[in-house]
C-alpha positions as CSV (number, residue, x, y, z in Angstrom):
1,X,0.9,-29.6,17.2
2,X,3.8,-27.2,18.9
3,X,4.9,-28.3,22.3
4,X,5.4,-25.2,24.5
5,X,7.1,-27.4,27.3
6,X,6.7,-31.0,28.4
7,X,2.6,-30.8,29.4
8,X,1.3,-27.8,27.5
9,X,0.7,-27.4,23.8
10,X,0.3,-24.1,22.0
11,X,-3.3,-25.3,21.1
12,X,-4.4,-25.1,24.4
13,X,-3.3,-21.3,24.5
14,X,-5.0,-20.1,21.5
15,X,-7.8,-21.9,21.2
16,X,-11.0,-19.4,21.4
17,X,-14.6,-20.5,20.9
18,X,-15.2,-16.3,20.2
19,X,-12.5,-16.4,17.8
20,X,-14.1,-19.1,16.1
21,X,-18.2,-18.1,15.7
22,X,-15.9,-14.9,14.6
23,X,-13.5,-16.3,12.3
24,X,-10.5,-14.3,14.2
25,X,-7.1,-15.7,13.3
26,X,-5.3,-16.2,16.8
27,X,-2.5,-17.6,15.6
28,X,0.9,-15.9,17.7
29,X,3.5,-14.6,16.3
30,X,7.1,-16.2,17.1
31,X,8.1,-13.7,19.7
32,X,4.6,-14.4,22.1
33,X,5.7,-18.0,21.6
34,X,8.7,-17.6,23.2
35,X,6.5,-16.0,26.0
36,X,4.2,-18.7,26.5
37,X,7.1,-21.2,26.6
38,X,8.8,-19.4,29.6
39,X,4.9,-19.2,31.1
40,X,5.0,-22.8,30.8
41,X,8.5,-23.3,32.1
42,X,8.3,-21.0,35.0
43,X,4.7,-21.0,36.5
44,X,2.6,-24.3,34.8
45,X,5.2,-26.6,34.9
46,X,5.9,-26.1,38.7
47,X,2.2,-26.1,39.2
48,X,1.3,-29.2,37.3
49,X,4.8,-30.5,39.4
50,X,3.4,-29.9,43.0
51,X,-0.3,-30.8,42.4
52,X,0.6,-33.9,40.2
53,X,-2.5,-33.1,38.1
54,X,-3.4,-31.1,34.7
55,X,-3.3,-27.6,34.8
56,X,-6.4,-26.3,32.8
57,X,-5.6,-23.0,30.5
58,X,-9.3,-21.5,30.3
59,X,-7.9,-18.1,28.6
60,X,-4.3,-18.2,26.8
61,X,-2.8,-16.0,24.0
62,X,-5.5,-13.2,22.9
63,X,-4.5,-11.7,19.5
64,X,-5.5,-7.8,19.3
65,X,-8.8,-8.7,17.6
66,X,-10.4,-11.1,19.8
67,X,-8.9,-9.3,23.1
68,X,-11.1,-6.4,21.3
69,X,-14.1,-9.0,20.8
70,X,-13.9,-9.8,24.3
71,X,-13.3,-6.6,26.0
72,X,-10.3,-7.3,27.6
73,X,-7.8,-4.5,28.6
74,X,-5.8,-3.2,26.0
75,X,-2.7,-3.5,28.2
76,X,-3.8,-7.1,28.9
77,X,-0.7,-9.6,29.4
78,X,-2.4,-12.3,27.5
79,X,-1.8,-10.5,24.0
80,X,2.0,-10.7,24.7
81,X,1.6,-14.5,25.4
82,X,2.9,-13.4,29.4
83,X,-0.5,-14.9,31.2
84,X,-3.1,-17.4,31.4
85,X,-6.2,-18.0,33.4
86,X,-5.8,-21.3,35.3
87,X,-7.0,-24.3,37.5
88,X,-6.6,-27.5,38.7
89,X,-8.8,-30.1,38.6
90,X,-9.3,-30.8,42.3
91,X,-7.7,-28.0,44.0
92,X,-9.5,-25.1,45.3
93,X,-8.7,-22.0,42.9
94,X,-7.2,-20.1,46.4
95,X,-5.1,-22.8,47.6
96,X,-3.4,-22.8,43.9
97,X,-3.2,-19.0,44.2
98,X,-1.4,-19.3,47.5
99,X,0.8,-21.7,46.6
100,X,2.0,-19.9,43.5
101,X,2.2,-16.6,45.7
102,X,4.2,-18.7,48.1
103,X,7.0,-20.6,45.9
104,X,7.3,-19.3,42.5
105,X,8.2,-15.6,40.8
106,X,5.8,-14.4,39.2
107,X,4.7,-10.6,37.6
108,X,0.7,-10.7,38.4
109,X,-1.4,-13.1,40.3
110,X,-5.0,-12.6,40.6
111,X,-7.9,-14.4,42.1
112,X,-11.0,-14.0,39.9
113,X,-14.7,-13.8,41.1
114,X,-14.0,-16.6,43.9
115,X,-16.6,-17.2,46.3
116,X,-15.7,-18.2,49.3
117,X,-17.2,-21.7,50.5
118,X,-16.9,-22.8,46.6
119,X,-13.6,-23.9,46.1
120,X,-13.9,-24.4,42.2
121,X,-15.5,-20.8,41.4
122,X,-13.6,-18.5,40.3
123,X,-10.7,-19.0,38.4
124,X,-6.8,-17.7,38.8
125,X,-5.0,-15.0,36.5
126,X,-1.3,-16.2,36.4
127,X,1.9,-13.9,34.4
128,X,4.9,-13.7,33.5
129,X,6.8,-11.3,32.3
130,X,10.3,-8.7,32.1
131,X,9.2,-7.1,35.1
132,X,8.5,-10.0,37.8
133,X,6.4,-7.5,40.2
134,X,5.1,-10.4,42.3
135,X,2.1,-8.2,42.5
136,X,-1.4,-10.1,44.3
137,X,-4.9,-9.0,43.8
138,X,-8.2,-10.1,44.1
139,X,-11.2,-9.4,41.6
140,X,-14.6,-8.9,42.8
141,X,-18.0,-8.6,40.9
142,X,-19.7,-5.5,42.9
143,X,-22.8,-3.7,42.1
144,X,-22.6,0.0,42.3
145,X,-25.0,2.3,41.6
146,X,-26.9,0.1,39.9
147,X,-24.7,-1.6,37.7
148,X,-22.2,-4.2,38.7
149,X,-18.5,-4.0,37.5
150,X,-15.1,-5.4,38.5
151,X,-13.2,-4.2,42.0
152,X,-9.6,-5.2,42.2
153,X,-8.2,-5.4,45.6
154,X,-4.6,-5.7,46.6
155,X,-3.6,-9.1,47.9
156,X,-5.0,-12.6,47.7
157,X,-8.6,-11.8,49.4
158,X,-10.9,-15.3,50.1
């Protein structure tokens, strides 16, 4: 098993239940390694740090072929092994999203589908990369006309 950094494994990065009923090889290449250890060195580690609890990795490393199963962005920072989709045991998923936006650098932060009132919906979107944008958003499930999609919306919205 390959130790990213002292609490984080790469297995809890790849692992996929689509990839598997799909038989998609998510295995990273050495260079998104390196990636996901400075993810873990500069954002989970400090998080797991402060909180003094796990830090659960719901959505890691996404290999072209299951980011394409799943739909996901073809831009998406989780094929380059630069994000993860996070929470803590405990914590309500905004107060870990304002304490990363307060105290650490980061490229992307964003608060998924919270629901205010329900501390553990939702989840949070947390990268690292070359650029370091510090850039906060919010994503919202809204219907419109009909059908609902995904609204992103600058800043840490609860």
């Amino acid at each position: 098993m390959t130790r990213l950094s002292p609490h984080f494994h790469l297995s809890e990065f790849v692992h996929s239940q689509t990839a598997a009923r799909r038989g998609i090889d998510n295995t990273p290449p050495p260079w998104v390694v390196a990636n996901l250890e400075r993810l873990c060195r500069k954002v989970l580690e400090p998080v797991r740090a402060h909180f003094a609890r796990p830090v659960i990795v719901s959505s890691g490393y996404r290999c072209p072929a299951l980011n394409r199963a799943i739909g996901g962005a073809s831009t998406s920072q989780h094929c380059r092994g630069e994000a993860a989709d996070i929470e803590v045991p405990g914590i309500s998923n905004v107060d870990l999203a304002r304490w990363i936006e307060g105290n650490l650098l980061f490229d992307q932060l964003i608060l998924e589908f919270y629901t205010p009132g329900q501390p553990s919906s939702g989840w949070v979107h947390a990268s690292h990369g070359p650029r370091l944008r510090q850039q906060e958003l919010t994503a919202q499930r809204v219907r419109e006309w009909g059908r609902w999609r995904t609204r992103y919306v600058p800043g840490l919205v609860a």
